[in-house]
C-alpha positions in Angstrom: 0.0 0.0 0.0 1.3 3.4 -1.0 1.1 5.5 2.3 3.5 9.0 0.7 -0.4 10.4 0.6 -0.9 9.6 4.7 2.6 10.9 5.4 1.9 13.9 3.3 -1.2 14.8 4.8 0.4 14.4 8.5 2.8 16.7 6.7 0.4 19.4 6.0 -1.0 19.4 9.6 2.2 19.6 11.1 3.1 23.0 8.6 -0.5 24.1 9.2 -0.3 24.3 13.4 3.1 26.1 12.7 1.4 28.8 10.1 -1.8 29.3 12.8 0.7 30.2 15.5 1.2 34.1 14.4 -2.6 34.2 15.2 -1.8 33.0 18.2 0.2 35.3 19.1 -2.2 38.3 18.9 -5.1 36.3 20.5 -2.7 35.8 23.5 -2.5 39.0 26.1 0.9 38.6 27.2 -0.3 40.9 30.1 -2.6 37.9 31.5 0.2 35.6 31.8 0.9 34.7 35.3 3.9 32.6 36.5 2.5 29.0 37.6 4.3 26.9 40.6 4.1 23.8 38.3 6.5 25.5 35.9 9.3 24.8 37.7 12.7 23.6 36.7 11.2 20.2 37.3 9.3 20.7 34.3 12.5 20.4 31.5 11.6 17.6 29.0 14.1 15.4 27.2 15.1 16.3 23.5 15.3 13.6 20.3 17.3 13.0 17.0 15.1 11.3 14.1 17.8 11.6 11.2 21.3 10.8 10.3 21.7 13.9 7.9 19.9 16.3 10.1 21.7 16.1 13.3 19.8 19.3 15.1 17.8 17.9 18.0 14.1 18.4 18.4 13.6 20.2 21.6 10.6 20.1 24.0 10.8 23.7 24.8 10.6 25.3 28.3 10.9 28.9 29.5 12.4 30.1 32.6 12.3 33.7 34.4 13.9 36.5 33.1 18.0 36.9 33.9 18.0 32.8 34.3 20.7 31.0 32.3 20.7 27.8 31.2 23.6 25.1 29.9 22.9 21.9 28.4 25.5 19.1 27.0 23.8 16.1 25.6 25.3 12.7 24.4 23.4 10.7 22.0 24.5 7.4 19.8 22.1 5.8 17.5 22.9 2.9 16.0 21.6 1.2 12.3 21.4 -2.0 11.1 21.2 -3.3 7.9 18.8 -2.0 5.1 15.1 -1.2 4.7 13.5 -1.4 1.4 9.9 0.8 2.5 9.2 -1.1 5.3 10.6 -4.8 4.4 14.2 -5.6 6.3 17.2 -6.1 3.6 20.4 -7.7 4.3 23.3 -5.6 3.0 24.8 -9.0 1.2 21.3 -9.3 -0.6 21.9 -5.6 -2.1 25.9 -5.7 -2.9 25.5 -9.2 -4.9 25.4 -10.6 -8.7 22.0 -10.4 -9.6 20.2 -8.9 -6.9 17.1 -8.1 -7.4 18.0 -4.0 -5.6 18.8 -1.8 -8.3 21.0 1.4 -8.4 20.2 4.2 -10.3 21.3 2.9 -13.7 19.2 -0.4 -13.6 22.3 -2.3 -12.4 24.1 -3.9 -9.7 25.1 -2.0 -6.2 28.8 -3.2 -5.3 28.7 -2.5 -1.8 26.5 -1.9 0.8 26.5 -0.5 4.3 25.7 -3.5 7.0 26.2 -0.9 10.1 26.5 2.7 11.5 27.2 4.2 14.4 26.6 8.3 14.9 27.9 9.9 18.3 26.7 13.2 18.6 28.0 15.9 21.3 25.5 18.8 21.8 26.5 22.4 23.7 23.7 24.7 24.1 23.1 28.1 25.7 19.7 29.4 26.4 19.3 32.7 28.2 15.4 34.3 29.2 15.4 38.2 28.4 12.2 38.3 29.8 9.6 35.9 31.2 8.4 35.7 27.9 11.4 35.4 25.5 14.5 33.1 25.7 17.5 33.0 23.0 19.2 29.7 22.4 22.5 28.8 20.8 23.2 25.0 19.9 26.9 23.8 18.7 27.5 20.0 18.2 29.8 17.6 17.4 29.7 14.4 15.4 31.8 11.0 15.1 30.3 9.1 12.5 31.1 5.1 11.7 29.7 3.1 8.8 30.7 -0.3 8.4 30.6 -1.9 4.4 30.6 -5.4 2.4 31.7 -5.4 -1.0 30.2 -7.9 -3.8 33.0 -9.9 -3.3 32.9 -10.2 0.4 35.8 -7.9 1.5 34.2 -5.3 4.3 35.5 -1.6 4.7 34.7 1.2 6.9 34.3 4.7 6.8 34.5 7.6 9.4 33.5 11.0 9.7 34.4 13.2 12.8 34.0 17.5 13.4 31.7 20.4 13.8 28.0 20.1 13.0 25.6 22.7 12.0 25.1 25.4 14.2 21.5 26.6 15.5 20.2 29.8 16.8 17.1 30.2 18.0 14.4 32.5 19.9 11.5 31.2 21.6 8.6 33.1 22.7 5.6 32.4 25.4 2.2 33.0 23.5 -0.4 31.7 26.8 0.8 30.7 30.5 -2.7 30.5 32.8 -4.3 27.8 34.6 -1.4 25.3 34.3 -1.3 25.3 30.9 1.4 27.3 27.9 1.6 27.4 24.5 5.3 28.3 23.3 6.5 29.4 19.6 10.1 29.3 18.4 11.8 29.7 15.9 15.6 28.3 15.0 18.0 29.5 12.1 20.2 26.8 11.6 23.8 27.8 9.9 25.9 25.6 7.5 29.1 25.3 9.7 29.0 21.4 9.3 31.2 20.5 6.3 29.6 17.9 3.3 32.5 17.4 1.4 33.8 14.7 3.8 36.4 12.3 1.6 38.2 9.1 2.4 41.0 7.6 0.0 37.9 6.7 -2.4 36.6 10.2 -2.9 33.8 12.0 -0.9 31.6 10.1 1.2 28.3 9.2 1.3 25.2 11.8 2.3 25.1 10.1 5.4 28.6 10.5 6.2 28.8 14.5 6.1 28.3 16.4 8.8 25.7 19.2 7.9 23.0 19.9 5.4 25.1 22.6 3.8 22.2 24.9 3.6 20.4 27.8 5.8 17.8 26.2 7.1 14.5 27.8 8.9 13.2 25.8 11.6 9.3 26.9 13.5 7.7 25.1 16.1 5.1 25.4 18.5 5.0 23.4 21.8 1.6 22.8 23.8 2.4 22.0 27.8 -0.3 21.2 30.6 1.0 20.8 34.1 -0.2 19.2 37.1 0.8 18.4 40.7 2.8 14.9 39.8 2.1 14.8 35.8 2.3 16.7 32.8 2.0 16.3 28.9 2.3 17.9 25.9 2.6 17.8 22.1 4.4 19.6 19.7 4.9 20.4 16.0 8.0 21.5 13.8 9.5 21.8 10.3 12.2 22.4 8.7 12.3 24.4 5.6 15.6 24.1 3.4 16.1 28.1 1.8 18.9 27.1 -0.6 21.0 24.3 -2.2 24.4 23.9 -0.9 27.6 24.4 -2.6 27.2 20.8 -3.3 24.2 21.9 -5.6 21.5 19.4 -3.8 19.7 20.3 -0.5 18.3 17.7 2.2 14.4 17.9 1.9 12.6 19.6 4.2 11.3 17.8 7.4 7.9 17.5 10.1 8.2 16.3 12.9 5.6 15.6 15.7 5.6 14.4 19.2 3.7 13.6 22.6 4.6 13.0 25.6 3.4 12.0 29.1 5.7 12.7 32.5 4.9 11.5 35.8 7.1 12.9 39.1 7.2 10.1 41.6 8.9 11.8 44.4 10.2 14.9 44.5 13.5 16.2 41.8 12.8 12.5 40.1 10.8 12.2 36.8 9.8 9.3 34.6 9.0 9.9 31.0 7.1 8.4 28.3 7.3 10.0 23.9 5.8 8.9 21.0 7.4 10.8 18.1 6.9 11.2 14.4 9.0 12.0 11.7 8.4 12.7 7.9 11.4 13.9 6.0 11.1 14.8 1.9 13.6 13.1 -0.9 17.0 14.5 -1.6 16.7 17.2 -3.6 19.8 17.2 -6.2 22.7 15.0 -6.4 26.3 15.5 -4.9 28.2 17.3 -7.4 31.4 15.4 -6.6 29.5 12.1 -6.3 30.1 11.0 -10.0 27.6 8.4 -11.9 29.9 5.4 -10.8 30.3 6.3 -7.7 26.7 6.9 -7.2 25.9 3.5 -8.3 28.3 1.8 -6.4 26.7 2.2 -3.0 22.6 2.8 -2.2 24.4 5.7 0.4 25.4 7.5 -2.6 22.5 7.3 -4.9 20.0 10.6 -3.4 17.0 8.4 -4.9 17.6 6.5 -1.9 16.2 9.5 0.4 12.8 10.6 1.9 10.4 8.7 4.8 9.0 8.5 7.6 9.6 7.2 11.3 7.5 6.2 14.3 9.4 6.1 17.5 8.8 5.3 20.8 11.2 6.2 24.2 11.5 6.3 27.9 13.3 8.8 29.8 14.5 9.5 33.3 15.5 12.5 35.3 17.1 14.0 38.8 16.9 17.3 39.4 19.5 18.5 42.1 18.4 21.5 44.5 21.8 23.1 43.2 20.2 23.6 39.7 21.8 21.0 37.8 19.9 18.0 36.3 21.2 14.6 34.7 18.9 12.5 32.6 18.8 9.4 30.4 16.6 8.0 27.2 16.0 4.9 25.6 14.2 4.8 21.8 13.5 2.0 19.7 11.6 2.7 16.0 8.1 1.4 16.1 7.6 1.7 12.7 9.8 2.8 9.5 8.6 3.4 5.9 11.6 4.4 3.9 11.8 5.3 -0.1 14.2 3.5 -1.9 17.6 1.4 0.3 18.1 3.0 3.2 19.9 2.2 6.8 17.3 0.9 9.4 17.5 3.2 12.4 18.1 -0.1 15.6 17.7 2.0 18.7 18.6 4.9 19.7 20.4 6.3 23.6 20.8 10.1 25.1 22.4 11.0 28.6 22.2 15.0 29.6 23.6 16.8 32.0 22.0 20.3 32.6 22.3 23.4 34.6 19.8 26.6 35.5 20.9 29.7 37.4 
């Protein structure tokens, strides 16, 4: 069954709660906000990474008082496994094999194929409340890439990829706080400070290898939080919008992503979380310019018709907060469902440990 039309429309929502929010804005009397005891440092969320070429993390937003600083440095791995092809598992020997039925982009035979990857991410951010209302971030990370290969003829390989990711900026503004409940819009400018022309002793590496999108890319959200004395939930919706094509002359696709969550306090400073997320990420648009027609059929990572899907993920999280203002917290995610076009690594499971701290 073709679901692109489901994973569009889910799309379109997404966009269409971000393009509502201005009206927001002006329905909200920022002068009726009052500051609610449940919003508390207690109340921080965890963040999540759906995709290897967009490395930015989604944040659950949260606001603090005015003249409060906050600094946040995040460790997350996610690991792949083989291939998808949609939804049906592949085994890398299946695609890099005499024969096989997987096709690259010139009707013949893939020589390799990736049969593992590891990303390790490092993430730095700054957030700083100028008022009770509006809070600037800055986000800086770094990445260690791994992607393990076997060749038609059996022989494996691996390729690395290590530095400086994209860099985000963002501002995040509080529309409604009353009655336990806030509605939040932000919106992030992310800068193309990661490189993507990556090379090993081959040439230049795959899309998944590189270490930024290479483009100026706009990123809205709007975050929906309702607090109570030992719970809370929330939802939230984002995009991201690609403004340009890189010097690489392709650009990544632009992205929705949506997610719930449910957060119970057991005893006081602990928290135990619960998120479903979703992710819907558009086709490659372009191809590599140094990624020649050989090279692109030599590997599904190199071939951009092996781009664009969606993701369904589920993951558990846990939290301290300290009375000194800092916090450490851990998450688990496993994929509950993938739809992918074309060959494409299958996501295995994915781990974050955070340390933060408010003054």
């Amino acid at each position: 069954m073709d679901t692109k039309p489901v994973r569009t429309m889910i799309r379109q929502h997404i966009l269409a709660l971000l393009l509502i929010s201005p009206a927001l804005l002006t329905a909200a009397d920022p002068a009726q906000a009052e500051e609610n005891p449940h919003h508390s440092h207690m109340q921080h969320e965890s963040h999540s990474q759906h995709q290897v070429s967009d490395v930015q993390l989604g944040h659950i937003h949260h606001v603090h008082k005015a003249g409060s600083w906050m600094f946040e440095y995040r460790f997350m791995r996610m690991e792949m496994e083989d291939l998808l092809a949609g939804s049906n598992k592949v085994s890398a020997t299946d695609v890099a094999k005499m024969g096989s039925i997987y096709k690259n982009a010139s009707g013949g035979t893939y020589m390799m194929a990736p049969t593992d990857m590891t990303m390790d991410m490092h993430m730095l951010m700054g957030m700083y409340s100028q008022t009770d209302d509006l809070s600037w971030m800055l986000m800086l990370n770094y990445l260690d890439n791994e992607m393990n290969m076997v060749a038609m003829s059996g022989a494996k390989s691996v390729m690395n990829s290590s530095g400086l990711g994209d860099v985000e900026l963002g501002a995040m503004y509080k529309l409604y706080d009353k009655d336990a409940s806030q509605l939040l819009a932000n919106l992030g400018l992310s800068f193309p400070t990661g490189s993507i022309n990556k090379i090993n002793s081959q040439g230049i590496l795959p899309y998944a290898m590189q270490l930024g999108s290479g483009t100026y890319d706009l990123k809205p959200s709007v975050t929906y939080r309702n607090n109570f004395d030992r719970w809370s939930m929330g939802f939230q919706g984002s995009y991201t919008f690609r403004l340009n094509k890189n010097d690489q002359n392709y650009d990544l696709g632009n992205r929705a992503n949506g997610q719930a969550w449910l957060k119970v306090n057991p005893f006081k400073g602990a928290s135990i979380s619960g998120r479903v997320t979703f992710s819907d990420w558009q086709s490659i648009n372009g191809s590599a310019r140094d990624i020649t027609a050989m090279r692109r059929n030599m590997s599904p990572t190199f071939d951009d018709l092996n781009s664009g899907g969606q993701r369904w993920d589920a993951s558990i999280g846990i939290s301290y907060m300290f009375e000194s203002g800092h916090m450490l917290g851990a998450e688990y995610g496993l994929p509950i469902q993938q739809d992918l076009d074309g060959l494409q690594m299958r996501v295995k499971q994915v781990y974050n440990l955070s340390w933060q701290y408010i003054f």
